[in-house]
N, C-alpha and C positions, 0 to 999 in steps of 0.2 A: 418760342415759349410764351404764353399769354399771362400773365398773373391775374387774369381773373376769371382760369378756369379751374380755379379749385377756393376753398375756404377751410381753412385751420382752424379748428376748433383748441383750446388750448383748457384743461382741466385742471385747477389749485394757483395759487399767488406766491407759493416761495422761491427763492433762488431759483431754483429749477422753472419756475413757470416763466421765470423773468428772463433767464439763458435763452429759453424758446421765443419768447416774444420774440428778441432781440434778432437771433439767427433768421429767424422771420423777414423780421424788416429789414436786416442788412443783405440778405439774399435777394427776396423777391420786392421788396420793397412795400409791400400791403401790411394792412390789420390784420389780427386775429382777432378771433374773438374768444375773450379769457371767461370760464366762468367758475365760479367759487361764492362760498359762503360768505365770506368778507376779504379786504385786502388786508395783507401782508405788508409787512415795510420796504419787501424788495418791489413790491407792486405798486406801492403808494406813488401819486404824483406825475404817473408815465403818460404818457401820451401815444404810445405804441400800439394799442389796441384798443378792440370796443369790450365793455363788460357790462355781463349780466349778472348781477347777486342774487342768490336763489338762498333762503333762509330752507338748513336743513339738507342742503342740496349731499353732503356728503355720509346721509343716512339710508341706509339699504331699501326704508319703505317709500323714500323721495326719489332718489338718483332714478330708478331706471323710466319713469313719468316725467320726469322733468327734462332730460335730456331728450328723451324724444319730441317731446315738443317743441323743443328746441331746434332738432333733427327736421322735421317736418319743414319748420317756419324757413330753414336757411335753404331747403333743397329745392334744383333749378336743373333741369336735361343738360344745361353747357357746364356746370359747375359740381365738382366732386369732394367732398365735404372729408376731411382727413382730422379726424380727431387723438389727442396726446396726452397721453395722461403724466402727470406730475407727480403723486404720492403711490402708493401699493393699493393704498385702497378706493381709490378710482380706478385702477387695473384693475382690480380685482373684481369691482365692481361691473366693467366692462367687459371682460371675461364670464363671467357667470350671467348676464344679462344680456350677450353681444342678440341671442335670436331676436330679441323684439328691435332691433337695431340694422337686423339684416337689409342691404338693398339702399342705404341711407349711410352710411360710413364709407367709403374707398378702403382703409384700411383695414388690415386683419389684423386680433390679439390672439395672446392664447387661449385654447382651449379650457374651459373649465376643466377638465379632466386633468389636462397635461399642470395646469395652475394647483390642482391640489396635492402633486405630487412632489410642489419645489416651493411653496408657499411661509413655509414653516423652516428654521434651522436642521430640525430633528428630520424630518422629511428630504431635505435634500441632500443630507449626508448618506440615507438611506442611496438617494442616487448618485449620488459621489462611489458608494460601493459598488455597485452596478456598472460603473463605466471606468472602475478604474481610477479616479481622484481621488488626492489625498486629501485629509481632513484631519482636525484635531482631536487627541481622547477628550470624548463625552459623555458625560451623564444628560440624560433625558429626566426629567421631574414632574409628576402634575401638581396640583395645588396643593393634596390632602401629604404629600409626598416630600415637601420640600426640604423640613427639616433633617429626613432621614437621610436625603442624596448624599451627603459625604459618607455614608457609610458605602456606599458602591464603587465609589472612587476607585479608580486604580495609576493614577497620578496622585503627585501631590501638591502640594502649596507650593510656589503664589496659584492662586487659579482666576479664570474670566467667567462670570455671572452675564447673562443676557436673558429677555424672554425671547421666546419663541420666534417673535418679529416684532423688534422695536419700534418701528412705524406703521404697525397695524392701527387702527382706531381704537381698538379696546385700550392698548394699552397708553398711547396717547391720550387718552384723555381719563387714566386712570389716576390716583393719586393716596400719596404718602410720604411718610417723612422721610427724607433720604433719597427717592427715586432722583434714578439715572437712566440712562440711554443703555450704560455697560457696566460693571463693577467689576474691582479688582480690589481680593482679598488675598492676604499674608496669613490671614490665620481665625481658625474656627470659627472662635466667639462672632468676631466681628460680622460674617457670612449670615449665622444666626440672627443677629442682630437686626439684620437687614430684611431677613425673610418673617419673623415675627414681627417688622413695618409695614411688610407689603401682604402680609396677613391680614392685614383689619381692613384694606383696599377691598375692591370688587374684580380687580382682575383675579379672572379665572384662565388664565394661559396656561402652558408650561412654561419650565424654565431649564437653561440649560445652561451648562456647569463644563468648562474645560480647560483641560491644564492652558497656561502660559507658553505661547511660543517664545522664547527668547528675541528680543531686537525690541529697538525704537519705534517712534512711526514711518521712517525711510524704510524699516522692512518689508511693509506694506505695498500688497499692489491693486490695480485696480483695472479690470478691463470693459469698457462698453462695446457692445456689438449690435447691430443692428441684420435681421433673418427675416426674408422676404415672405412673402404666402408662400412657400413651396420651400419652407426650415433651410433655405441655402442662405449662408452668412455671407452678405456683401460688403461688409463693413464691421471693421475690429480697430481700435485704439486700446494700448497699454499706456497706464502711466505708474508713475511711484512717486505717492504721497511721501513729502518731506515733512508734514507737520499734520497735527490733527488738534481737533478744536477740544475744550476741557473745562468747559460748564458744564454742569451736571446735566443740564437739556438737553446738551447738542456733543457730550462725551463721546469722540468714538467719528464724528463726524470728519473729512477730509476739511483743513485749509487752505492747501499749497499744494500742487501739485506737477512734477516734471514728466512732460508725456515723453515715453521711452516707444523701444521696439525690441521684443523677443519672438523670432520666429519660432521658435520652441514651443512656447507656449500658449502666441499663436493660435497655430494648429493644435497644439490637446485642447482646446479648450472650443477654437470651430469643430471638429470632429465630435465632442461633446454634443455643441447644440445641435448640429445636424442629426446627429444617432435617436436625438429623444423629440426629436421634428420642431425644435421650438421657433416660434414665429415672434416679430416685434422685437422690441428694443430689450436687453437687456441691458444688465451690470452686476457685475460679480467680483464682491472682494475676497482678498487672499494675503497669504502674507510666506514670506520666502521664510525659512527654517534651516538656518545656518548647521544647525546638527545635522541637518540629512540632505541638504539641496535640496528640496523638495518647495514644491509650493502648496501650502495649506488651504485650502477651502474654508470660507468662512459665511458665506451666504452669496444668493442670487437674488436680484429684484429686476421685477416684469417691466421696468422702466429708466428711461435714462435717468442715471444720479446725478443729485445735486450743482455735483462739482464737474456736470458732463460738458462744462466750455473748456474743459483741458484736451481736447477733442476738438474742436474748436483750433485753440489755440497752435496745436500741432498740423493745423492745412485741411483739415478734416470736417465733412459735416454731414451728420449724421441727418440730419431732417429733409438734405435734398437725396441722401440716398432711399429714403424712406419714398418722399413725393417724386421723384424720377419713375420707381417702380410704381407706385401706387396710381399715381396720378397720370404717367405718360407710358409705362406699362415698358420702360428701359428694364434690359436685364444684363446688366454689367457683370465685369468679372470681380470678385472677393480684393477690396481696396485693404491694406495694413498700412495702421501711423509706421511711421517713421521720422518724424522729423522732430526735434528736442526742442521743447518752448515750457512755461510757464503760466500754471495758471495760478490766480489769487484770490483769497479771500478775506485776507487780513493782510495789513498795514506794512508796509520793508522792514520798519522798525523792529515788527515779532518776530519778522523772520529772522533778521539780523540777530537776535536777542536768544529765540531759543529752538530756529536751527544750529547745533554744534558740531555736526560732521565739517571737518577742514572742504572734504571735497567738493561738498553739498554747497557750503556757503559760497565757495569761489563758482560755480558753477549758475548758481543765482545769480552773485555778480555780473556775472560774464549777458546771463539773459537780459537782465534788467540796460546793461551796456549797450547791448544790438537790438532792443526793446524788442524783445518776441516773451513779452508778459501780455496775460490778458486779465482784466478784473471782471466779475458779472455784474456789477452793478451799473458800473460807470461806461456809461455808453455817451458818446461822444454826440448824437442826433437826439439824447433823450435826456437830457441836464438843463432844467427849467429852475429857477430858483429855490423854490420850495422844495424840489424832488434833492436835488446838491448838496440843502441843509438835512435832511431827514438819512438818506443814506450816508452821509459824511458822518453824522452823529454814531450811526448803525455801525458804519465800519470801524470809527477807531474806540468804539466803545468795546472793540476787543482788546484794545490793550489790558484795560482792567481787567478783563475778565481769564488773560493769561497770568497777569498778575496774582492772583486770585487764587486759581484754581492749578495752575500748572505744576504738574509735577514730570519726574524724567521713567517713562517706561523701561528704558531700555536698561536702569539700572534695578530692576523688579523687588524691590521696596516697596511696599502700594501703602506702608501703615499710614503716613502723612494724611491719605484718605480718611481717613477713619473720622478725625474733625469738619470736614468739609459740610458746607450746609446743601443741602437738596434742594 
């Protein structure tokens, strides 16, 4: 294998881009080249890659000019150019835009087409009916409509508040008082309350309204997959989220998580991507439903998550399954995690404090003991003085903010919310 017959393009600066760096140079042992509008804190300091800052670069009338250029300047006959997107809307963006790119990328994303069919909550539940997967009762809401949704309900309180796609750009860089990631209301008023906030906003999304599955965040699951140019899934990791993050920005997001194996579900969920042809990396969360056994659908995104070194951490790695195909044109058989490790994003301390399942904690224990933890930031080749203070800061400046913000899902009380600041 040559490492320098390919070049990784690497798209955004957060967790996610810094997981990829990482997997990058602990693999092949090369730079990527990262590009983004500014760095991030998980980005700040590294010395892992080369970067280009492009002002603007993550706006519809920049991206697909800019990247080409880009495109152009790095392409070489011995060297095949594999580019990874980090947010939804750099996919997204790549996706709708992949033609003027044809010829110049090794990889393949989805289809526009197939992307506007799974891009949205309310859309891929639509596909969830179509194949079979289970999903939560919801209401669908447009703007002018918001107030009215709880009269269509057919669940009750508690219920979960989201728009459309929490990591869209619209709504990321939308703003009001109150905004979260997710919402979780006990009762009417409060729900209103919230949506005559995000009335005077400029998002124009929908939003969508569904009752409370029952459980904690160990309910939670989480699967990444990776689907060749030819929708065949080479590569599936399960994990179950023991804790999730609970600032209002980042509500809803994975901290902790134990990568498992379900052949079960597995297979529903490869069978899935296959049936609807889907290409590239996904991740799909879900959440188990102790009233039915059932695993609930909760969205899909066209990219590895966040928290995708828990994949990683389980023996597994998605970005040589990608570059083996892509780049060396291997066509392997369907790899499944199986192996039980940890991965982190916050402090042993949190975990210690507000994981409360007995099983969960001893079973941390037990990982933390035979070190099969992994943390994303703290790369052992990439801790330069300044980088050490800056992310040391980053990381236990989650205590506070558990401190702070945390409350207990599983016991579905959400009023505590109701004072929290936005």
């Amino acid at each position: 294998m040559n490492r320098n017959d390919f070049v990784p393009i690497i798209l955004g600066s957060d967790e996610n881009a810094y997981g990829n760096v990482r997997i990058i140079h602990e693999t092949y042992g090369i730079k990527p080249l990262l590009l983004c509008t500014r760095l991030l804190i998980p980005t700040m300091n590294s010395k892992l890659f080369d970067l280009i800052q492009i002002d603007r670069f993550d706006q519809e009338d920049v991206f697909p000019g800019a990247l080409l250029s880009i495109l152009e300047k790095q392409a070489s006959p011995n060297k095949k150019l594999i580019v990874i997107p980090c947010s939804d809307y750099y996919a997204g963006m790549l996706s709708r835009h992949y033609s003027k790119f044809k010829g110049l990328i090794a990889n393949h994303f989805l289809s526009d087409t197939l992307l506007e069919t799974l891009d949205t909550k309310d859309k891929f539940y639509e596909l969830c009916e179509r194949h079979g997967l289970d999903y939560p009762k919801t209401v669908v809401c447009e703007p002018h409509d918001r107030e009215d949704a709880l009269e269509r309900m057919d669940f009750q309180f508690p219920i979960v508040v989201k728009p459309e796609n929490s990591n869209a750009y619209e709504y990321l860089h939308c703003h009001f008082e109150g905004k979260k990631k997710v919402f979780f209301f006990n009762k009417r008023e409060d729900y209103l309350a919230m949506v005559r906030s995000m009335n005077t906003s400029d998002y124009t999304g929908k939003l969508i309204l569904q009752e409370f599955i029952p459980g904690g965040d160990s309910a939670m699951r989480v699967i990444n997959s990776y689907s060749d140019d030819h929708g065949k899934v080479k590569m599936m990791c399960l994990g179950q989220p023991v804790l999730e993050e609970y600032a209002p920005k980042t509500l809803g997001n994975y901290a902790a998580i134990i990568s498992r194996s379900d052949m079960a579900i597995y297979e529903k969920i490869k069978a899935f991507l296959e049936e609807i042809g889907y290409v590239g990396f996904s991740n799909i969360d879900m959440k188990f439903d102790s009233r039915t056994g059932k695993y609930m659908m909760f969205e899909i995104n066209p990219r590895l998550g966040r928290s995708s070194l828990f994949v990683r951490a389980a023996g597994l790695n998605m970005l040589s399954a990608l570059i083996d195909q892509a780049v060396y044109g291997k066509d392997a058989a369907c790899v499944y995690g199986q192996a039980t490790a940890l991965w982190t994003n916050v402090p042993r301390m949190v975990l210690k404090r507000y994981v409360t399942d007995p099983a969960l904690s001893a079973e941390i224990n037990q990982l933390y003991g035979q070190k099969k933890v992994i943390r994303s930031l703290y790369y052992g080749k990439d801790l330069n003085a300044k980088r050490l203070i800056k992310i040391s800061r980053y990381f236990f400046g989650h205590v506070n903010n558990y401190r702070r913000y945390y409350f207990d899902k599983g016991q579905a009380s959400f009023e505590e919310l109701n004072g929290l600041d936005g």
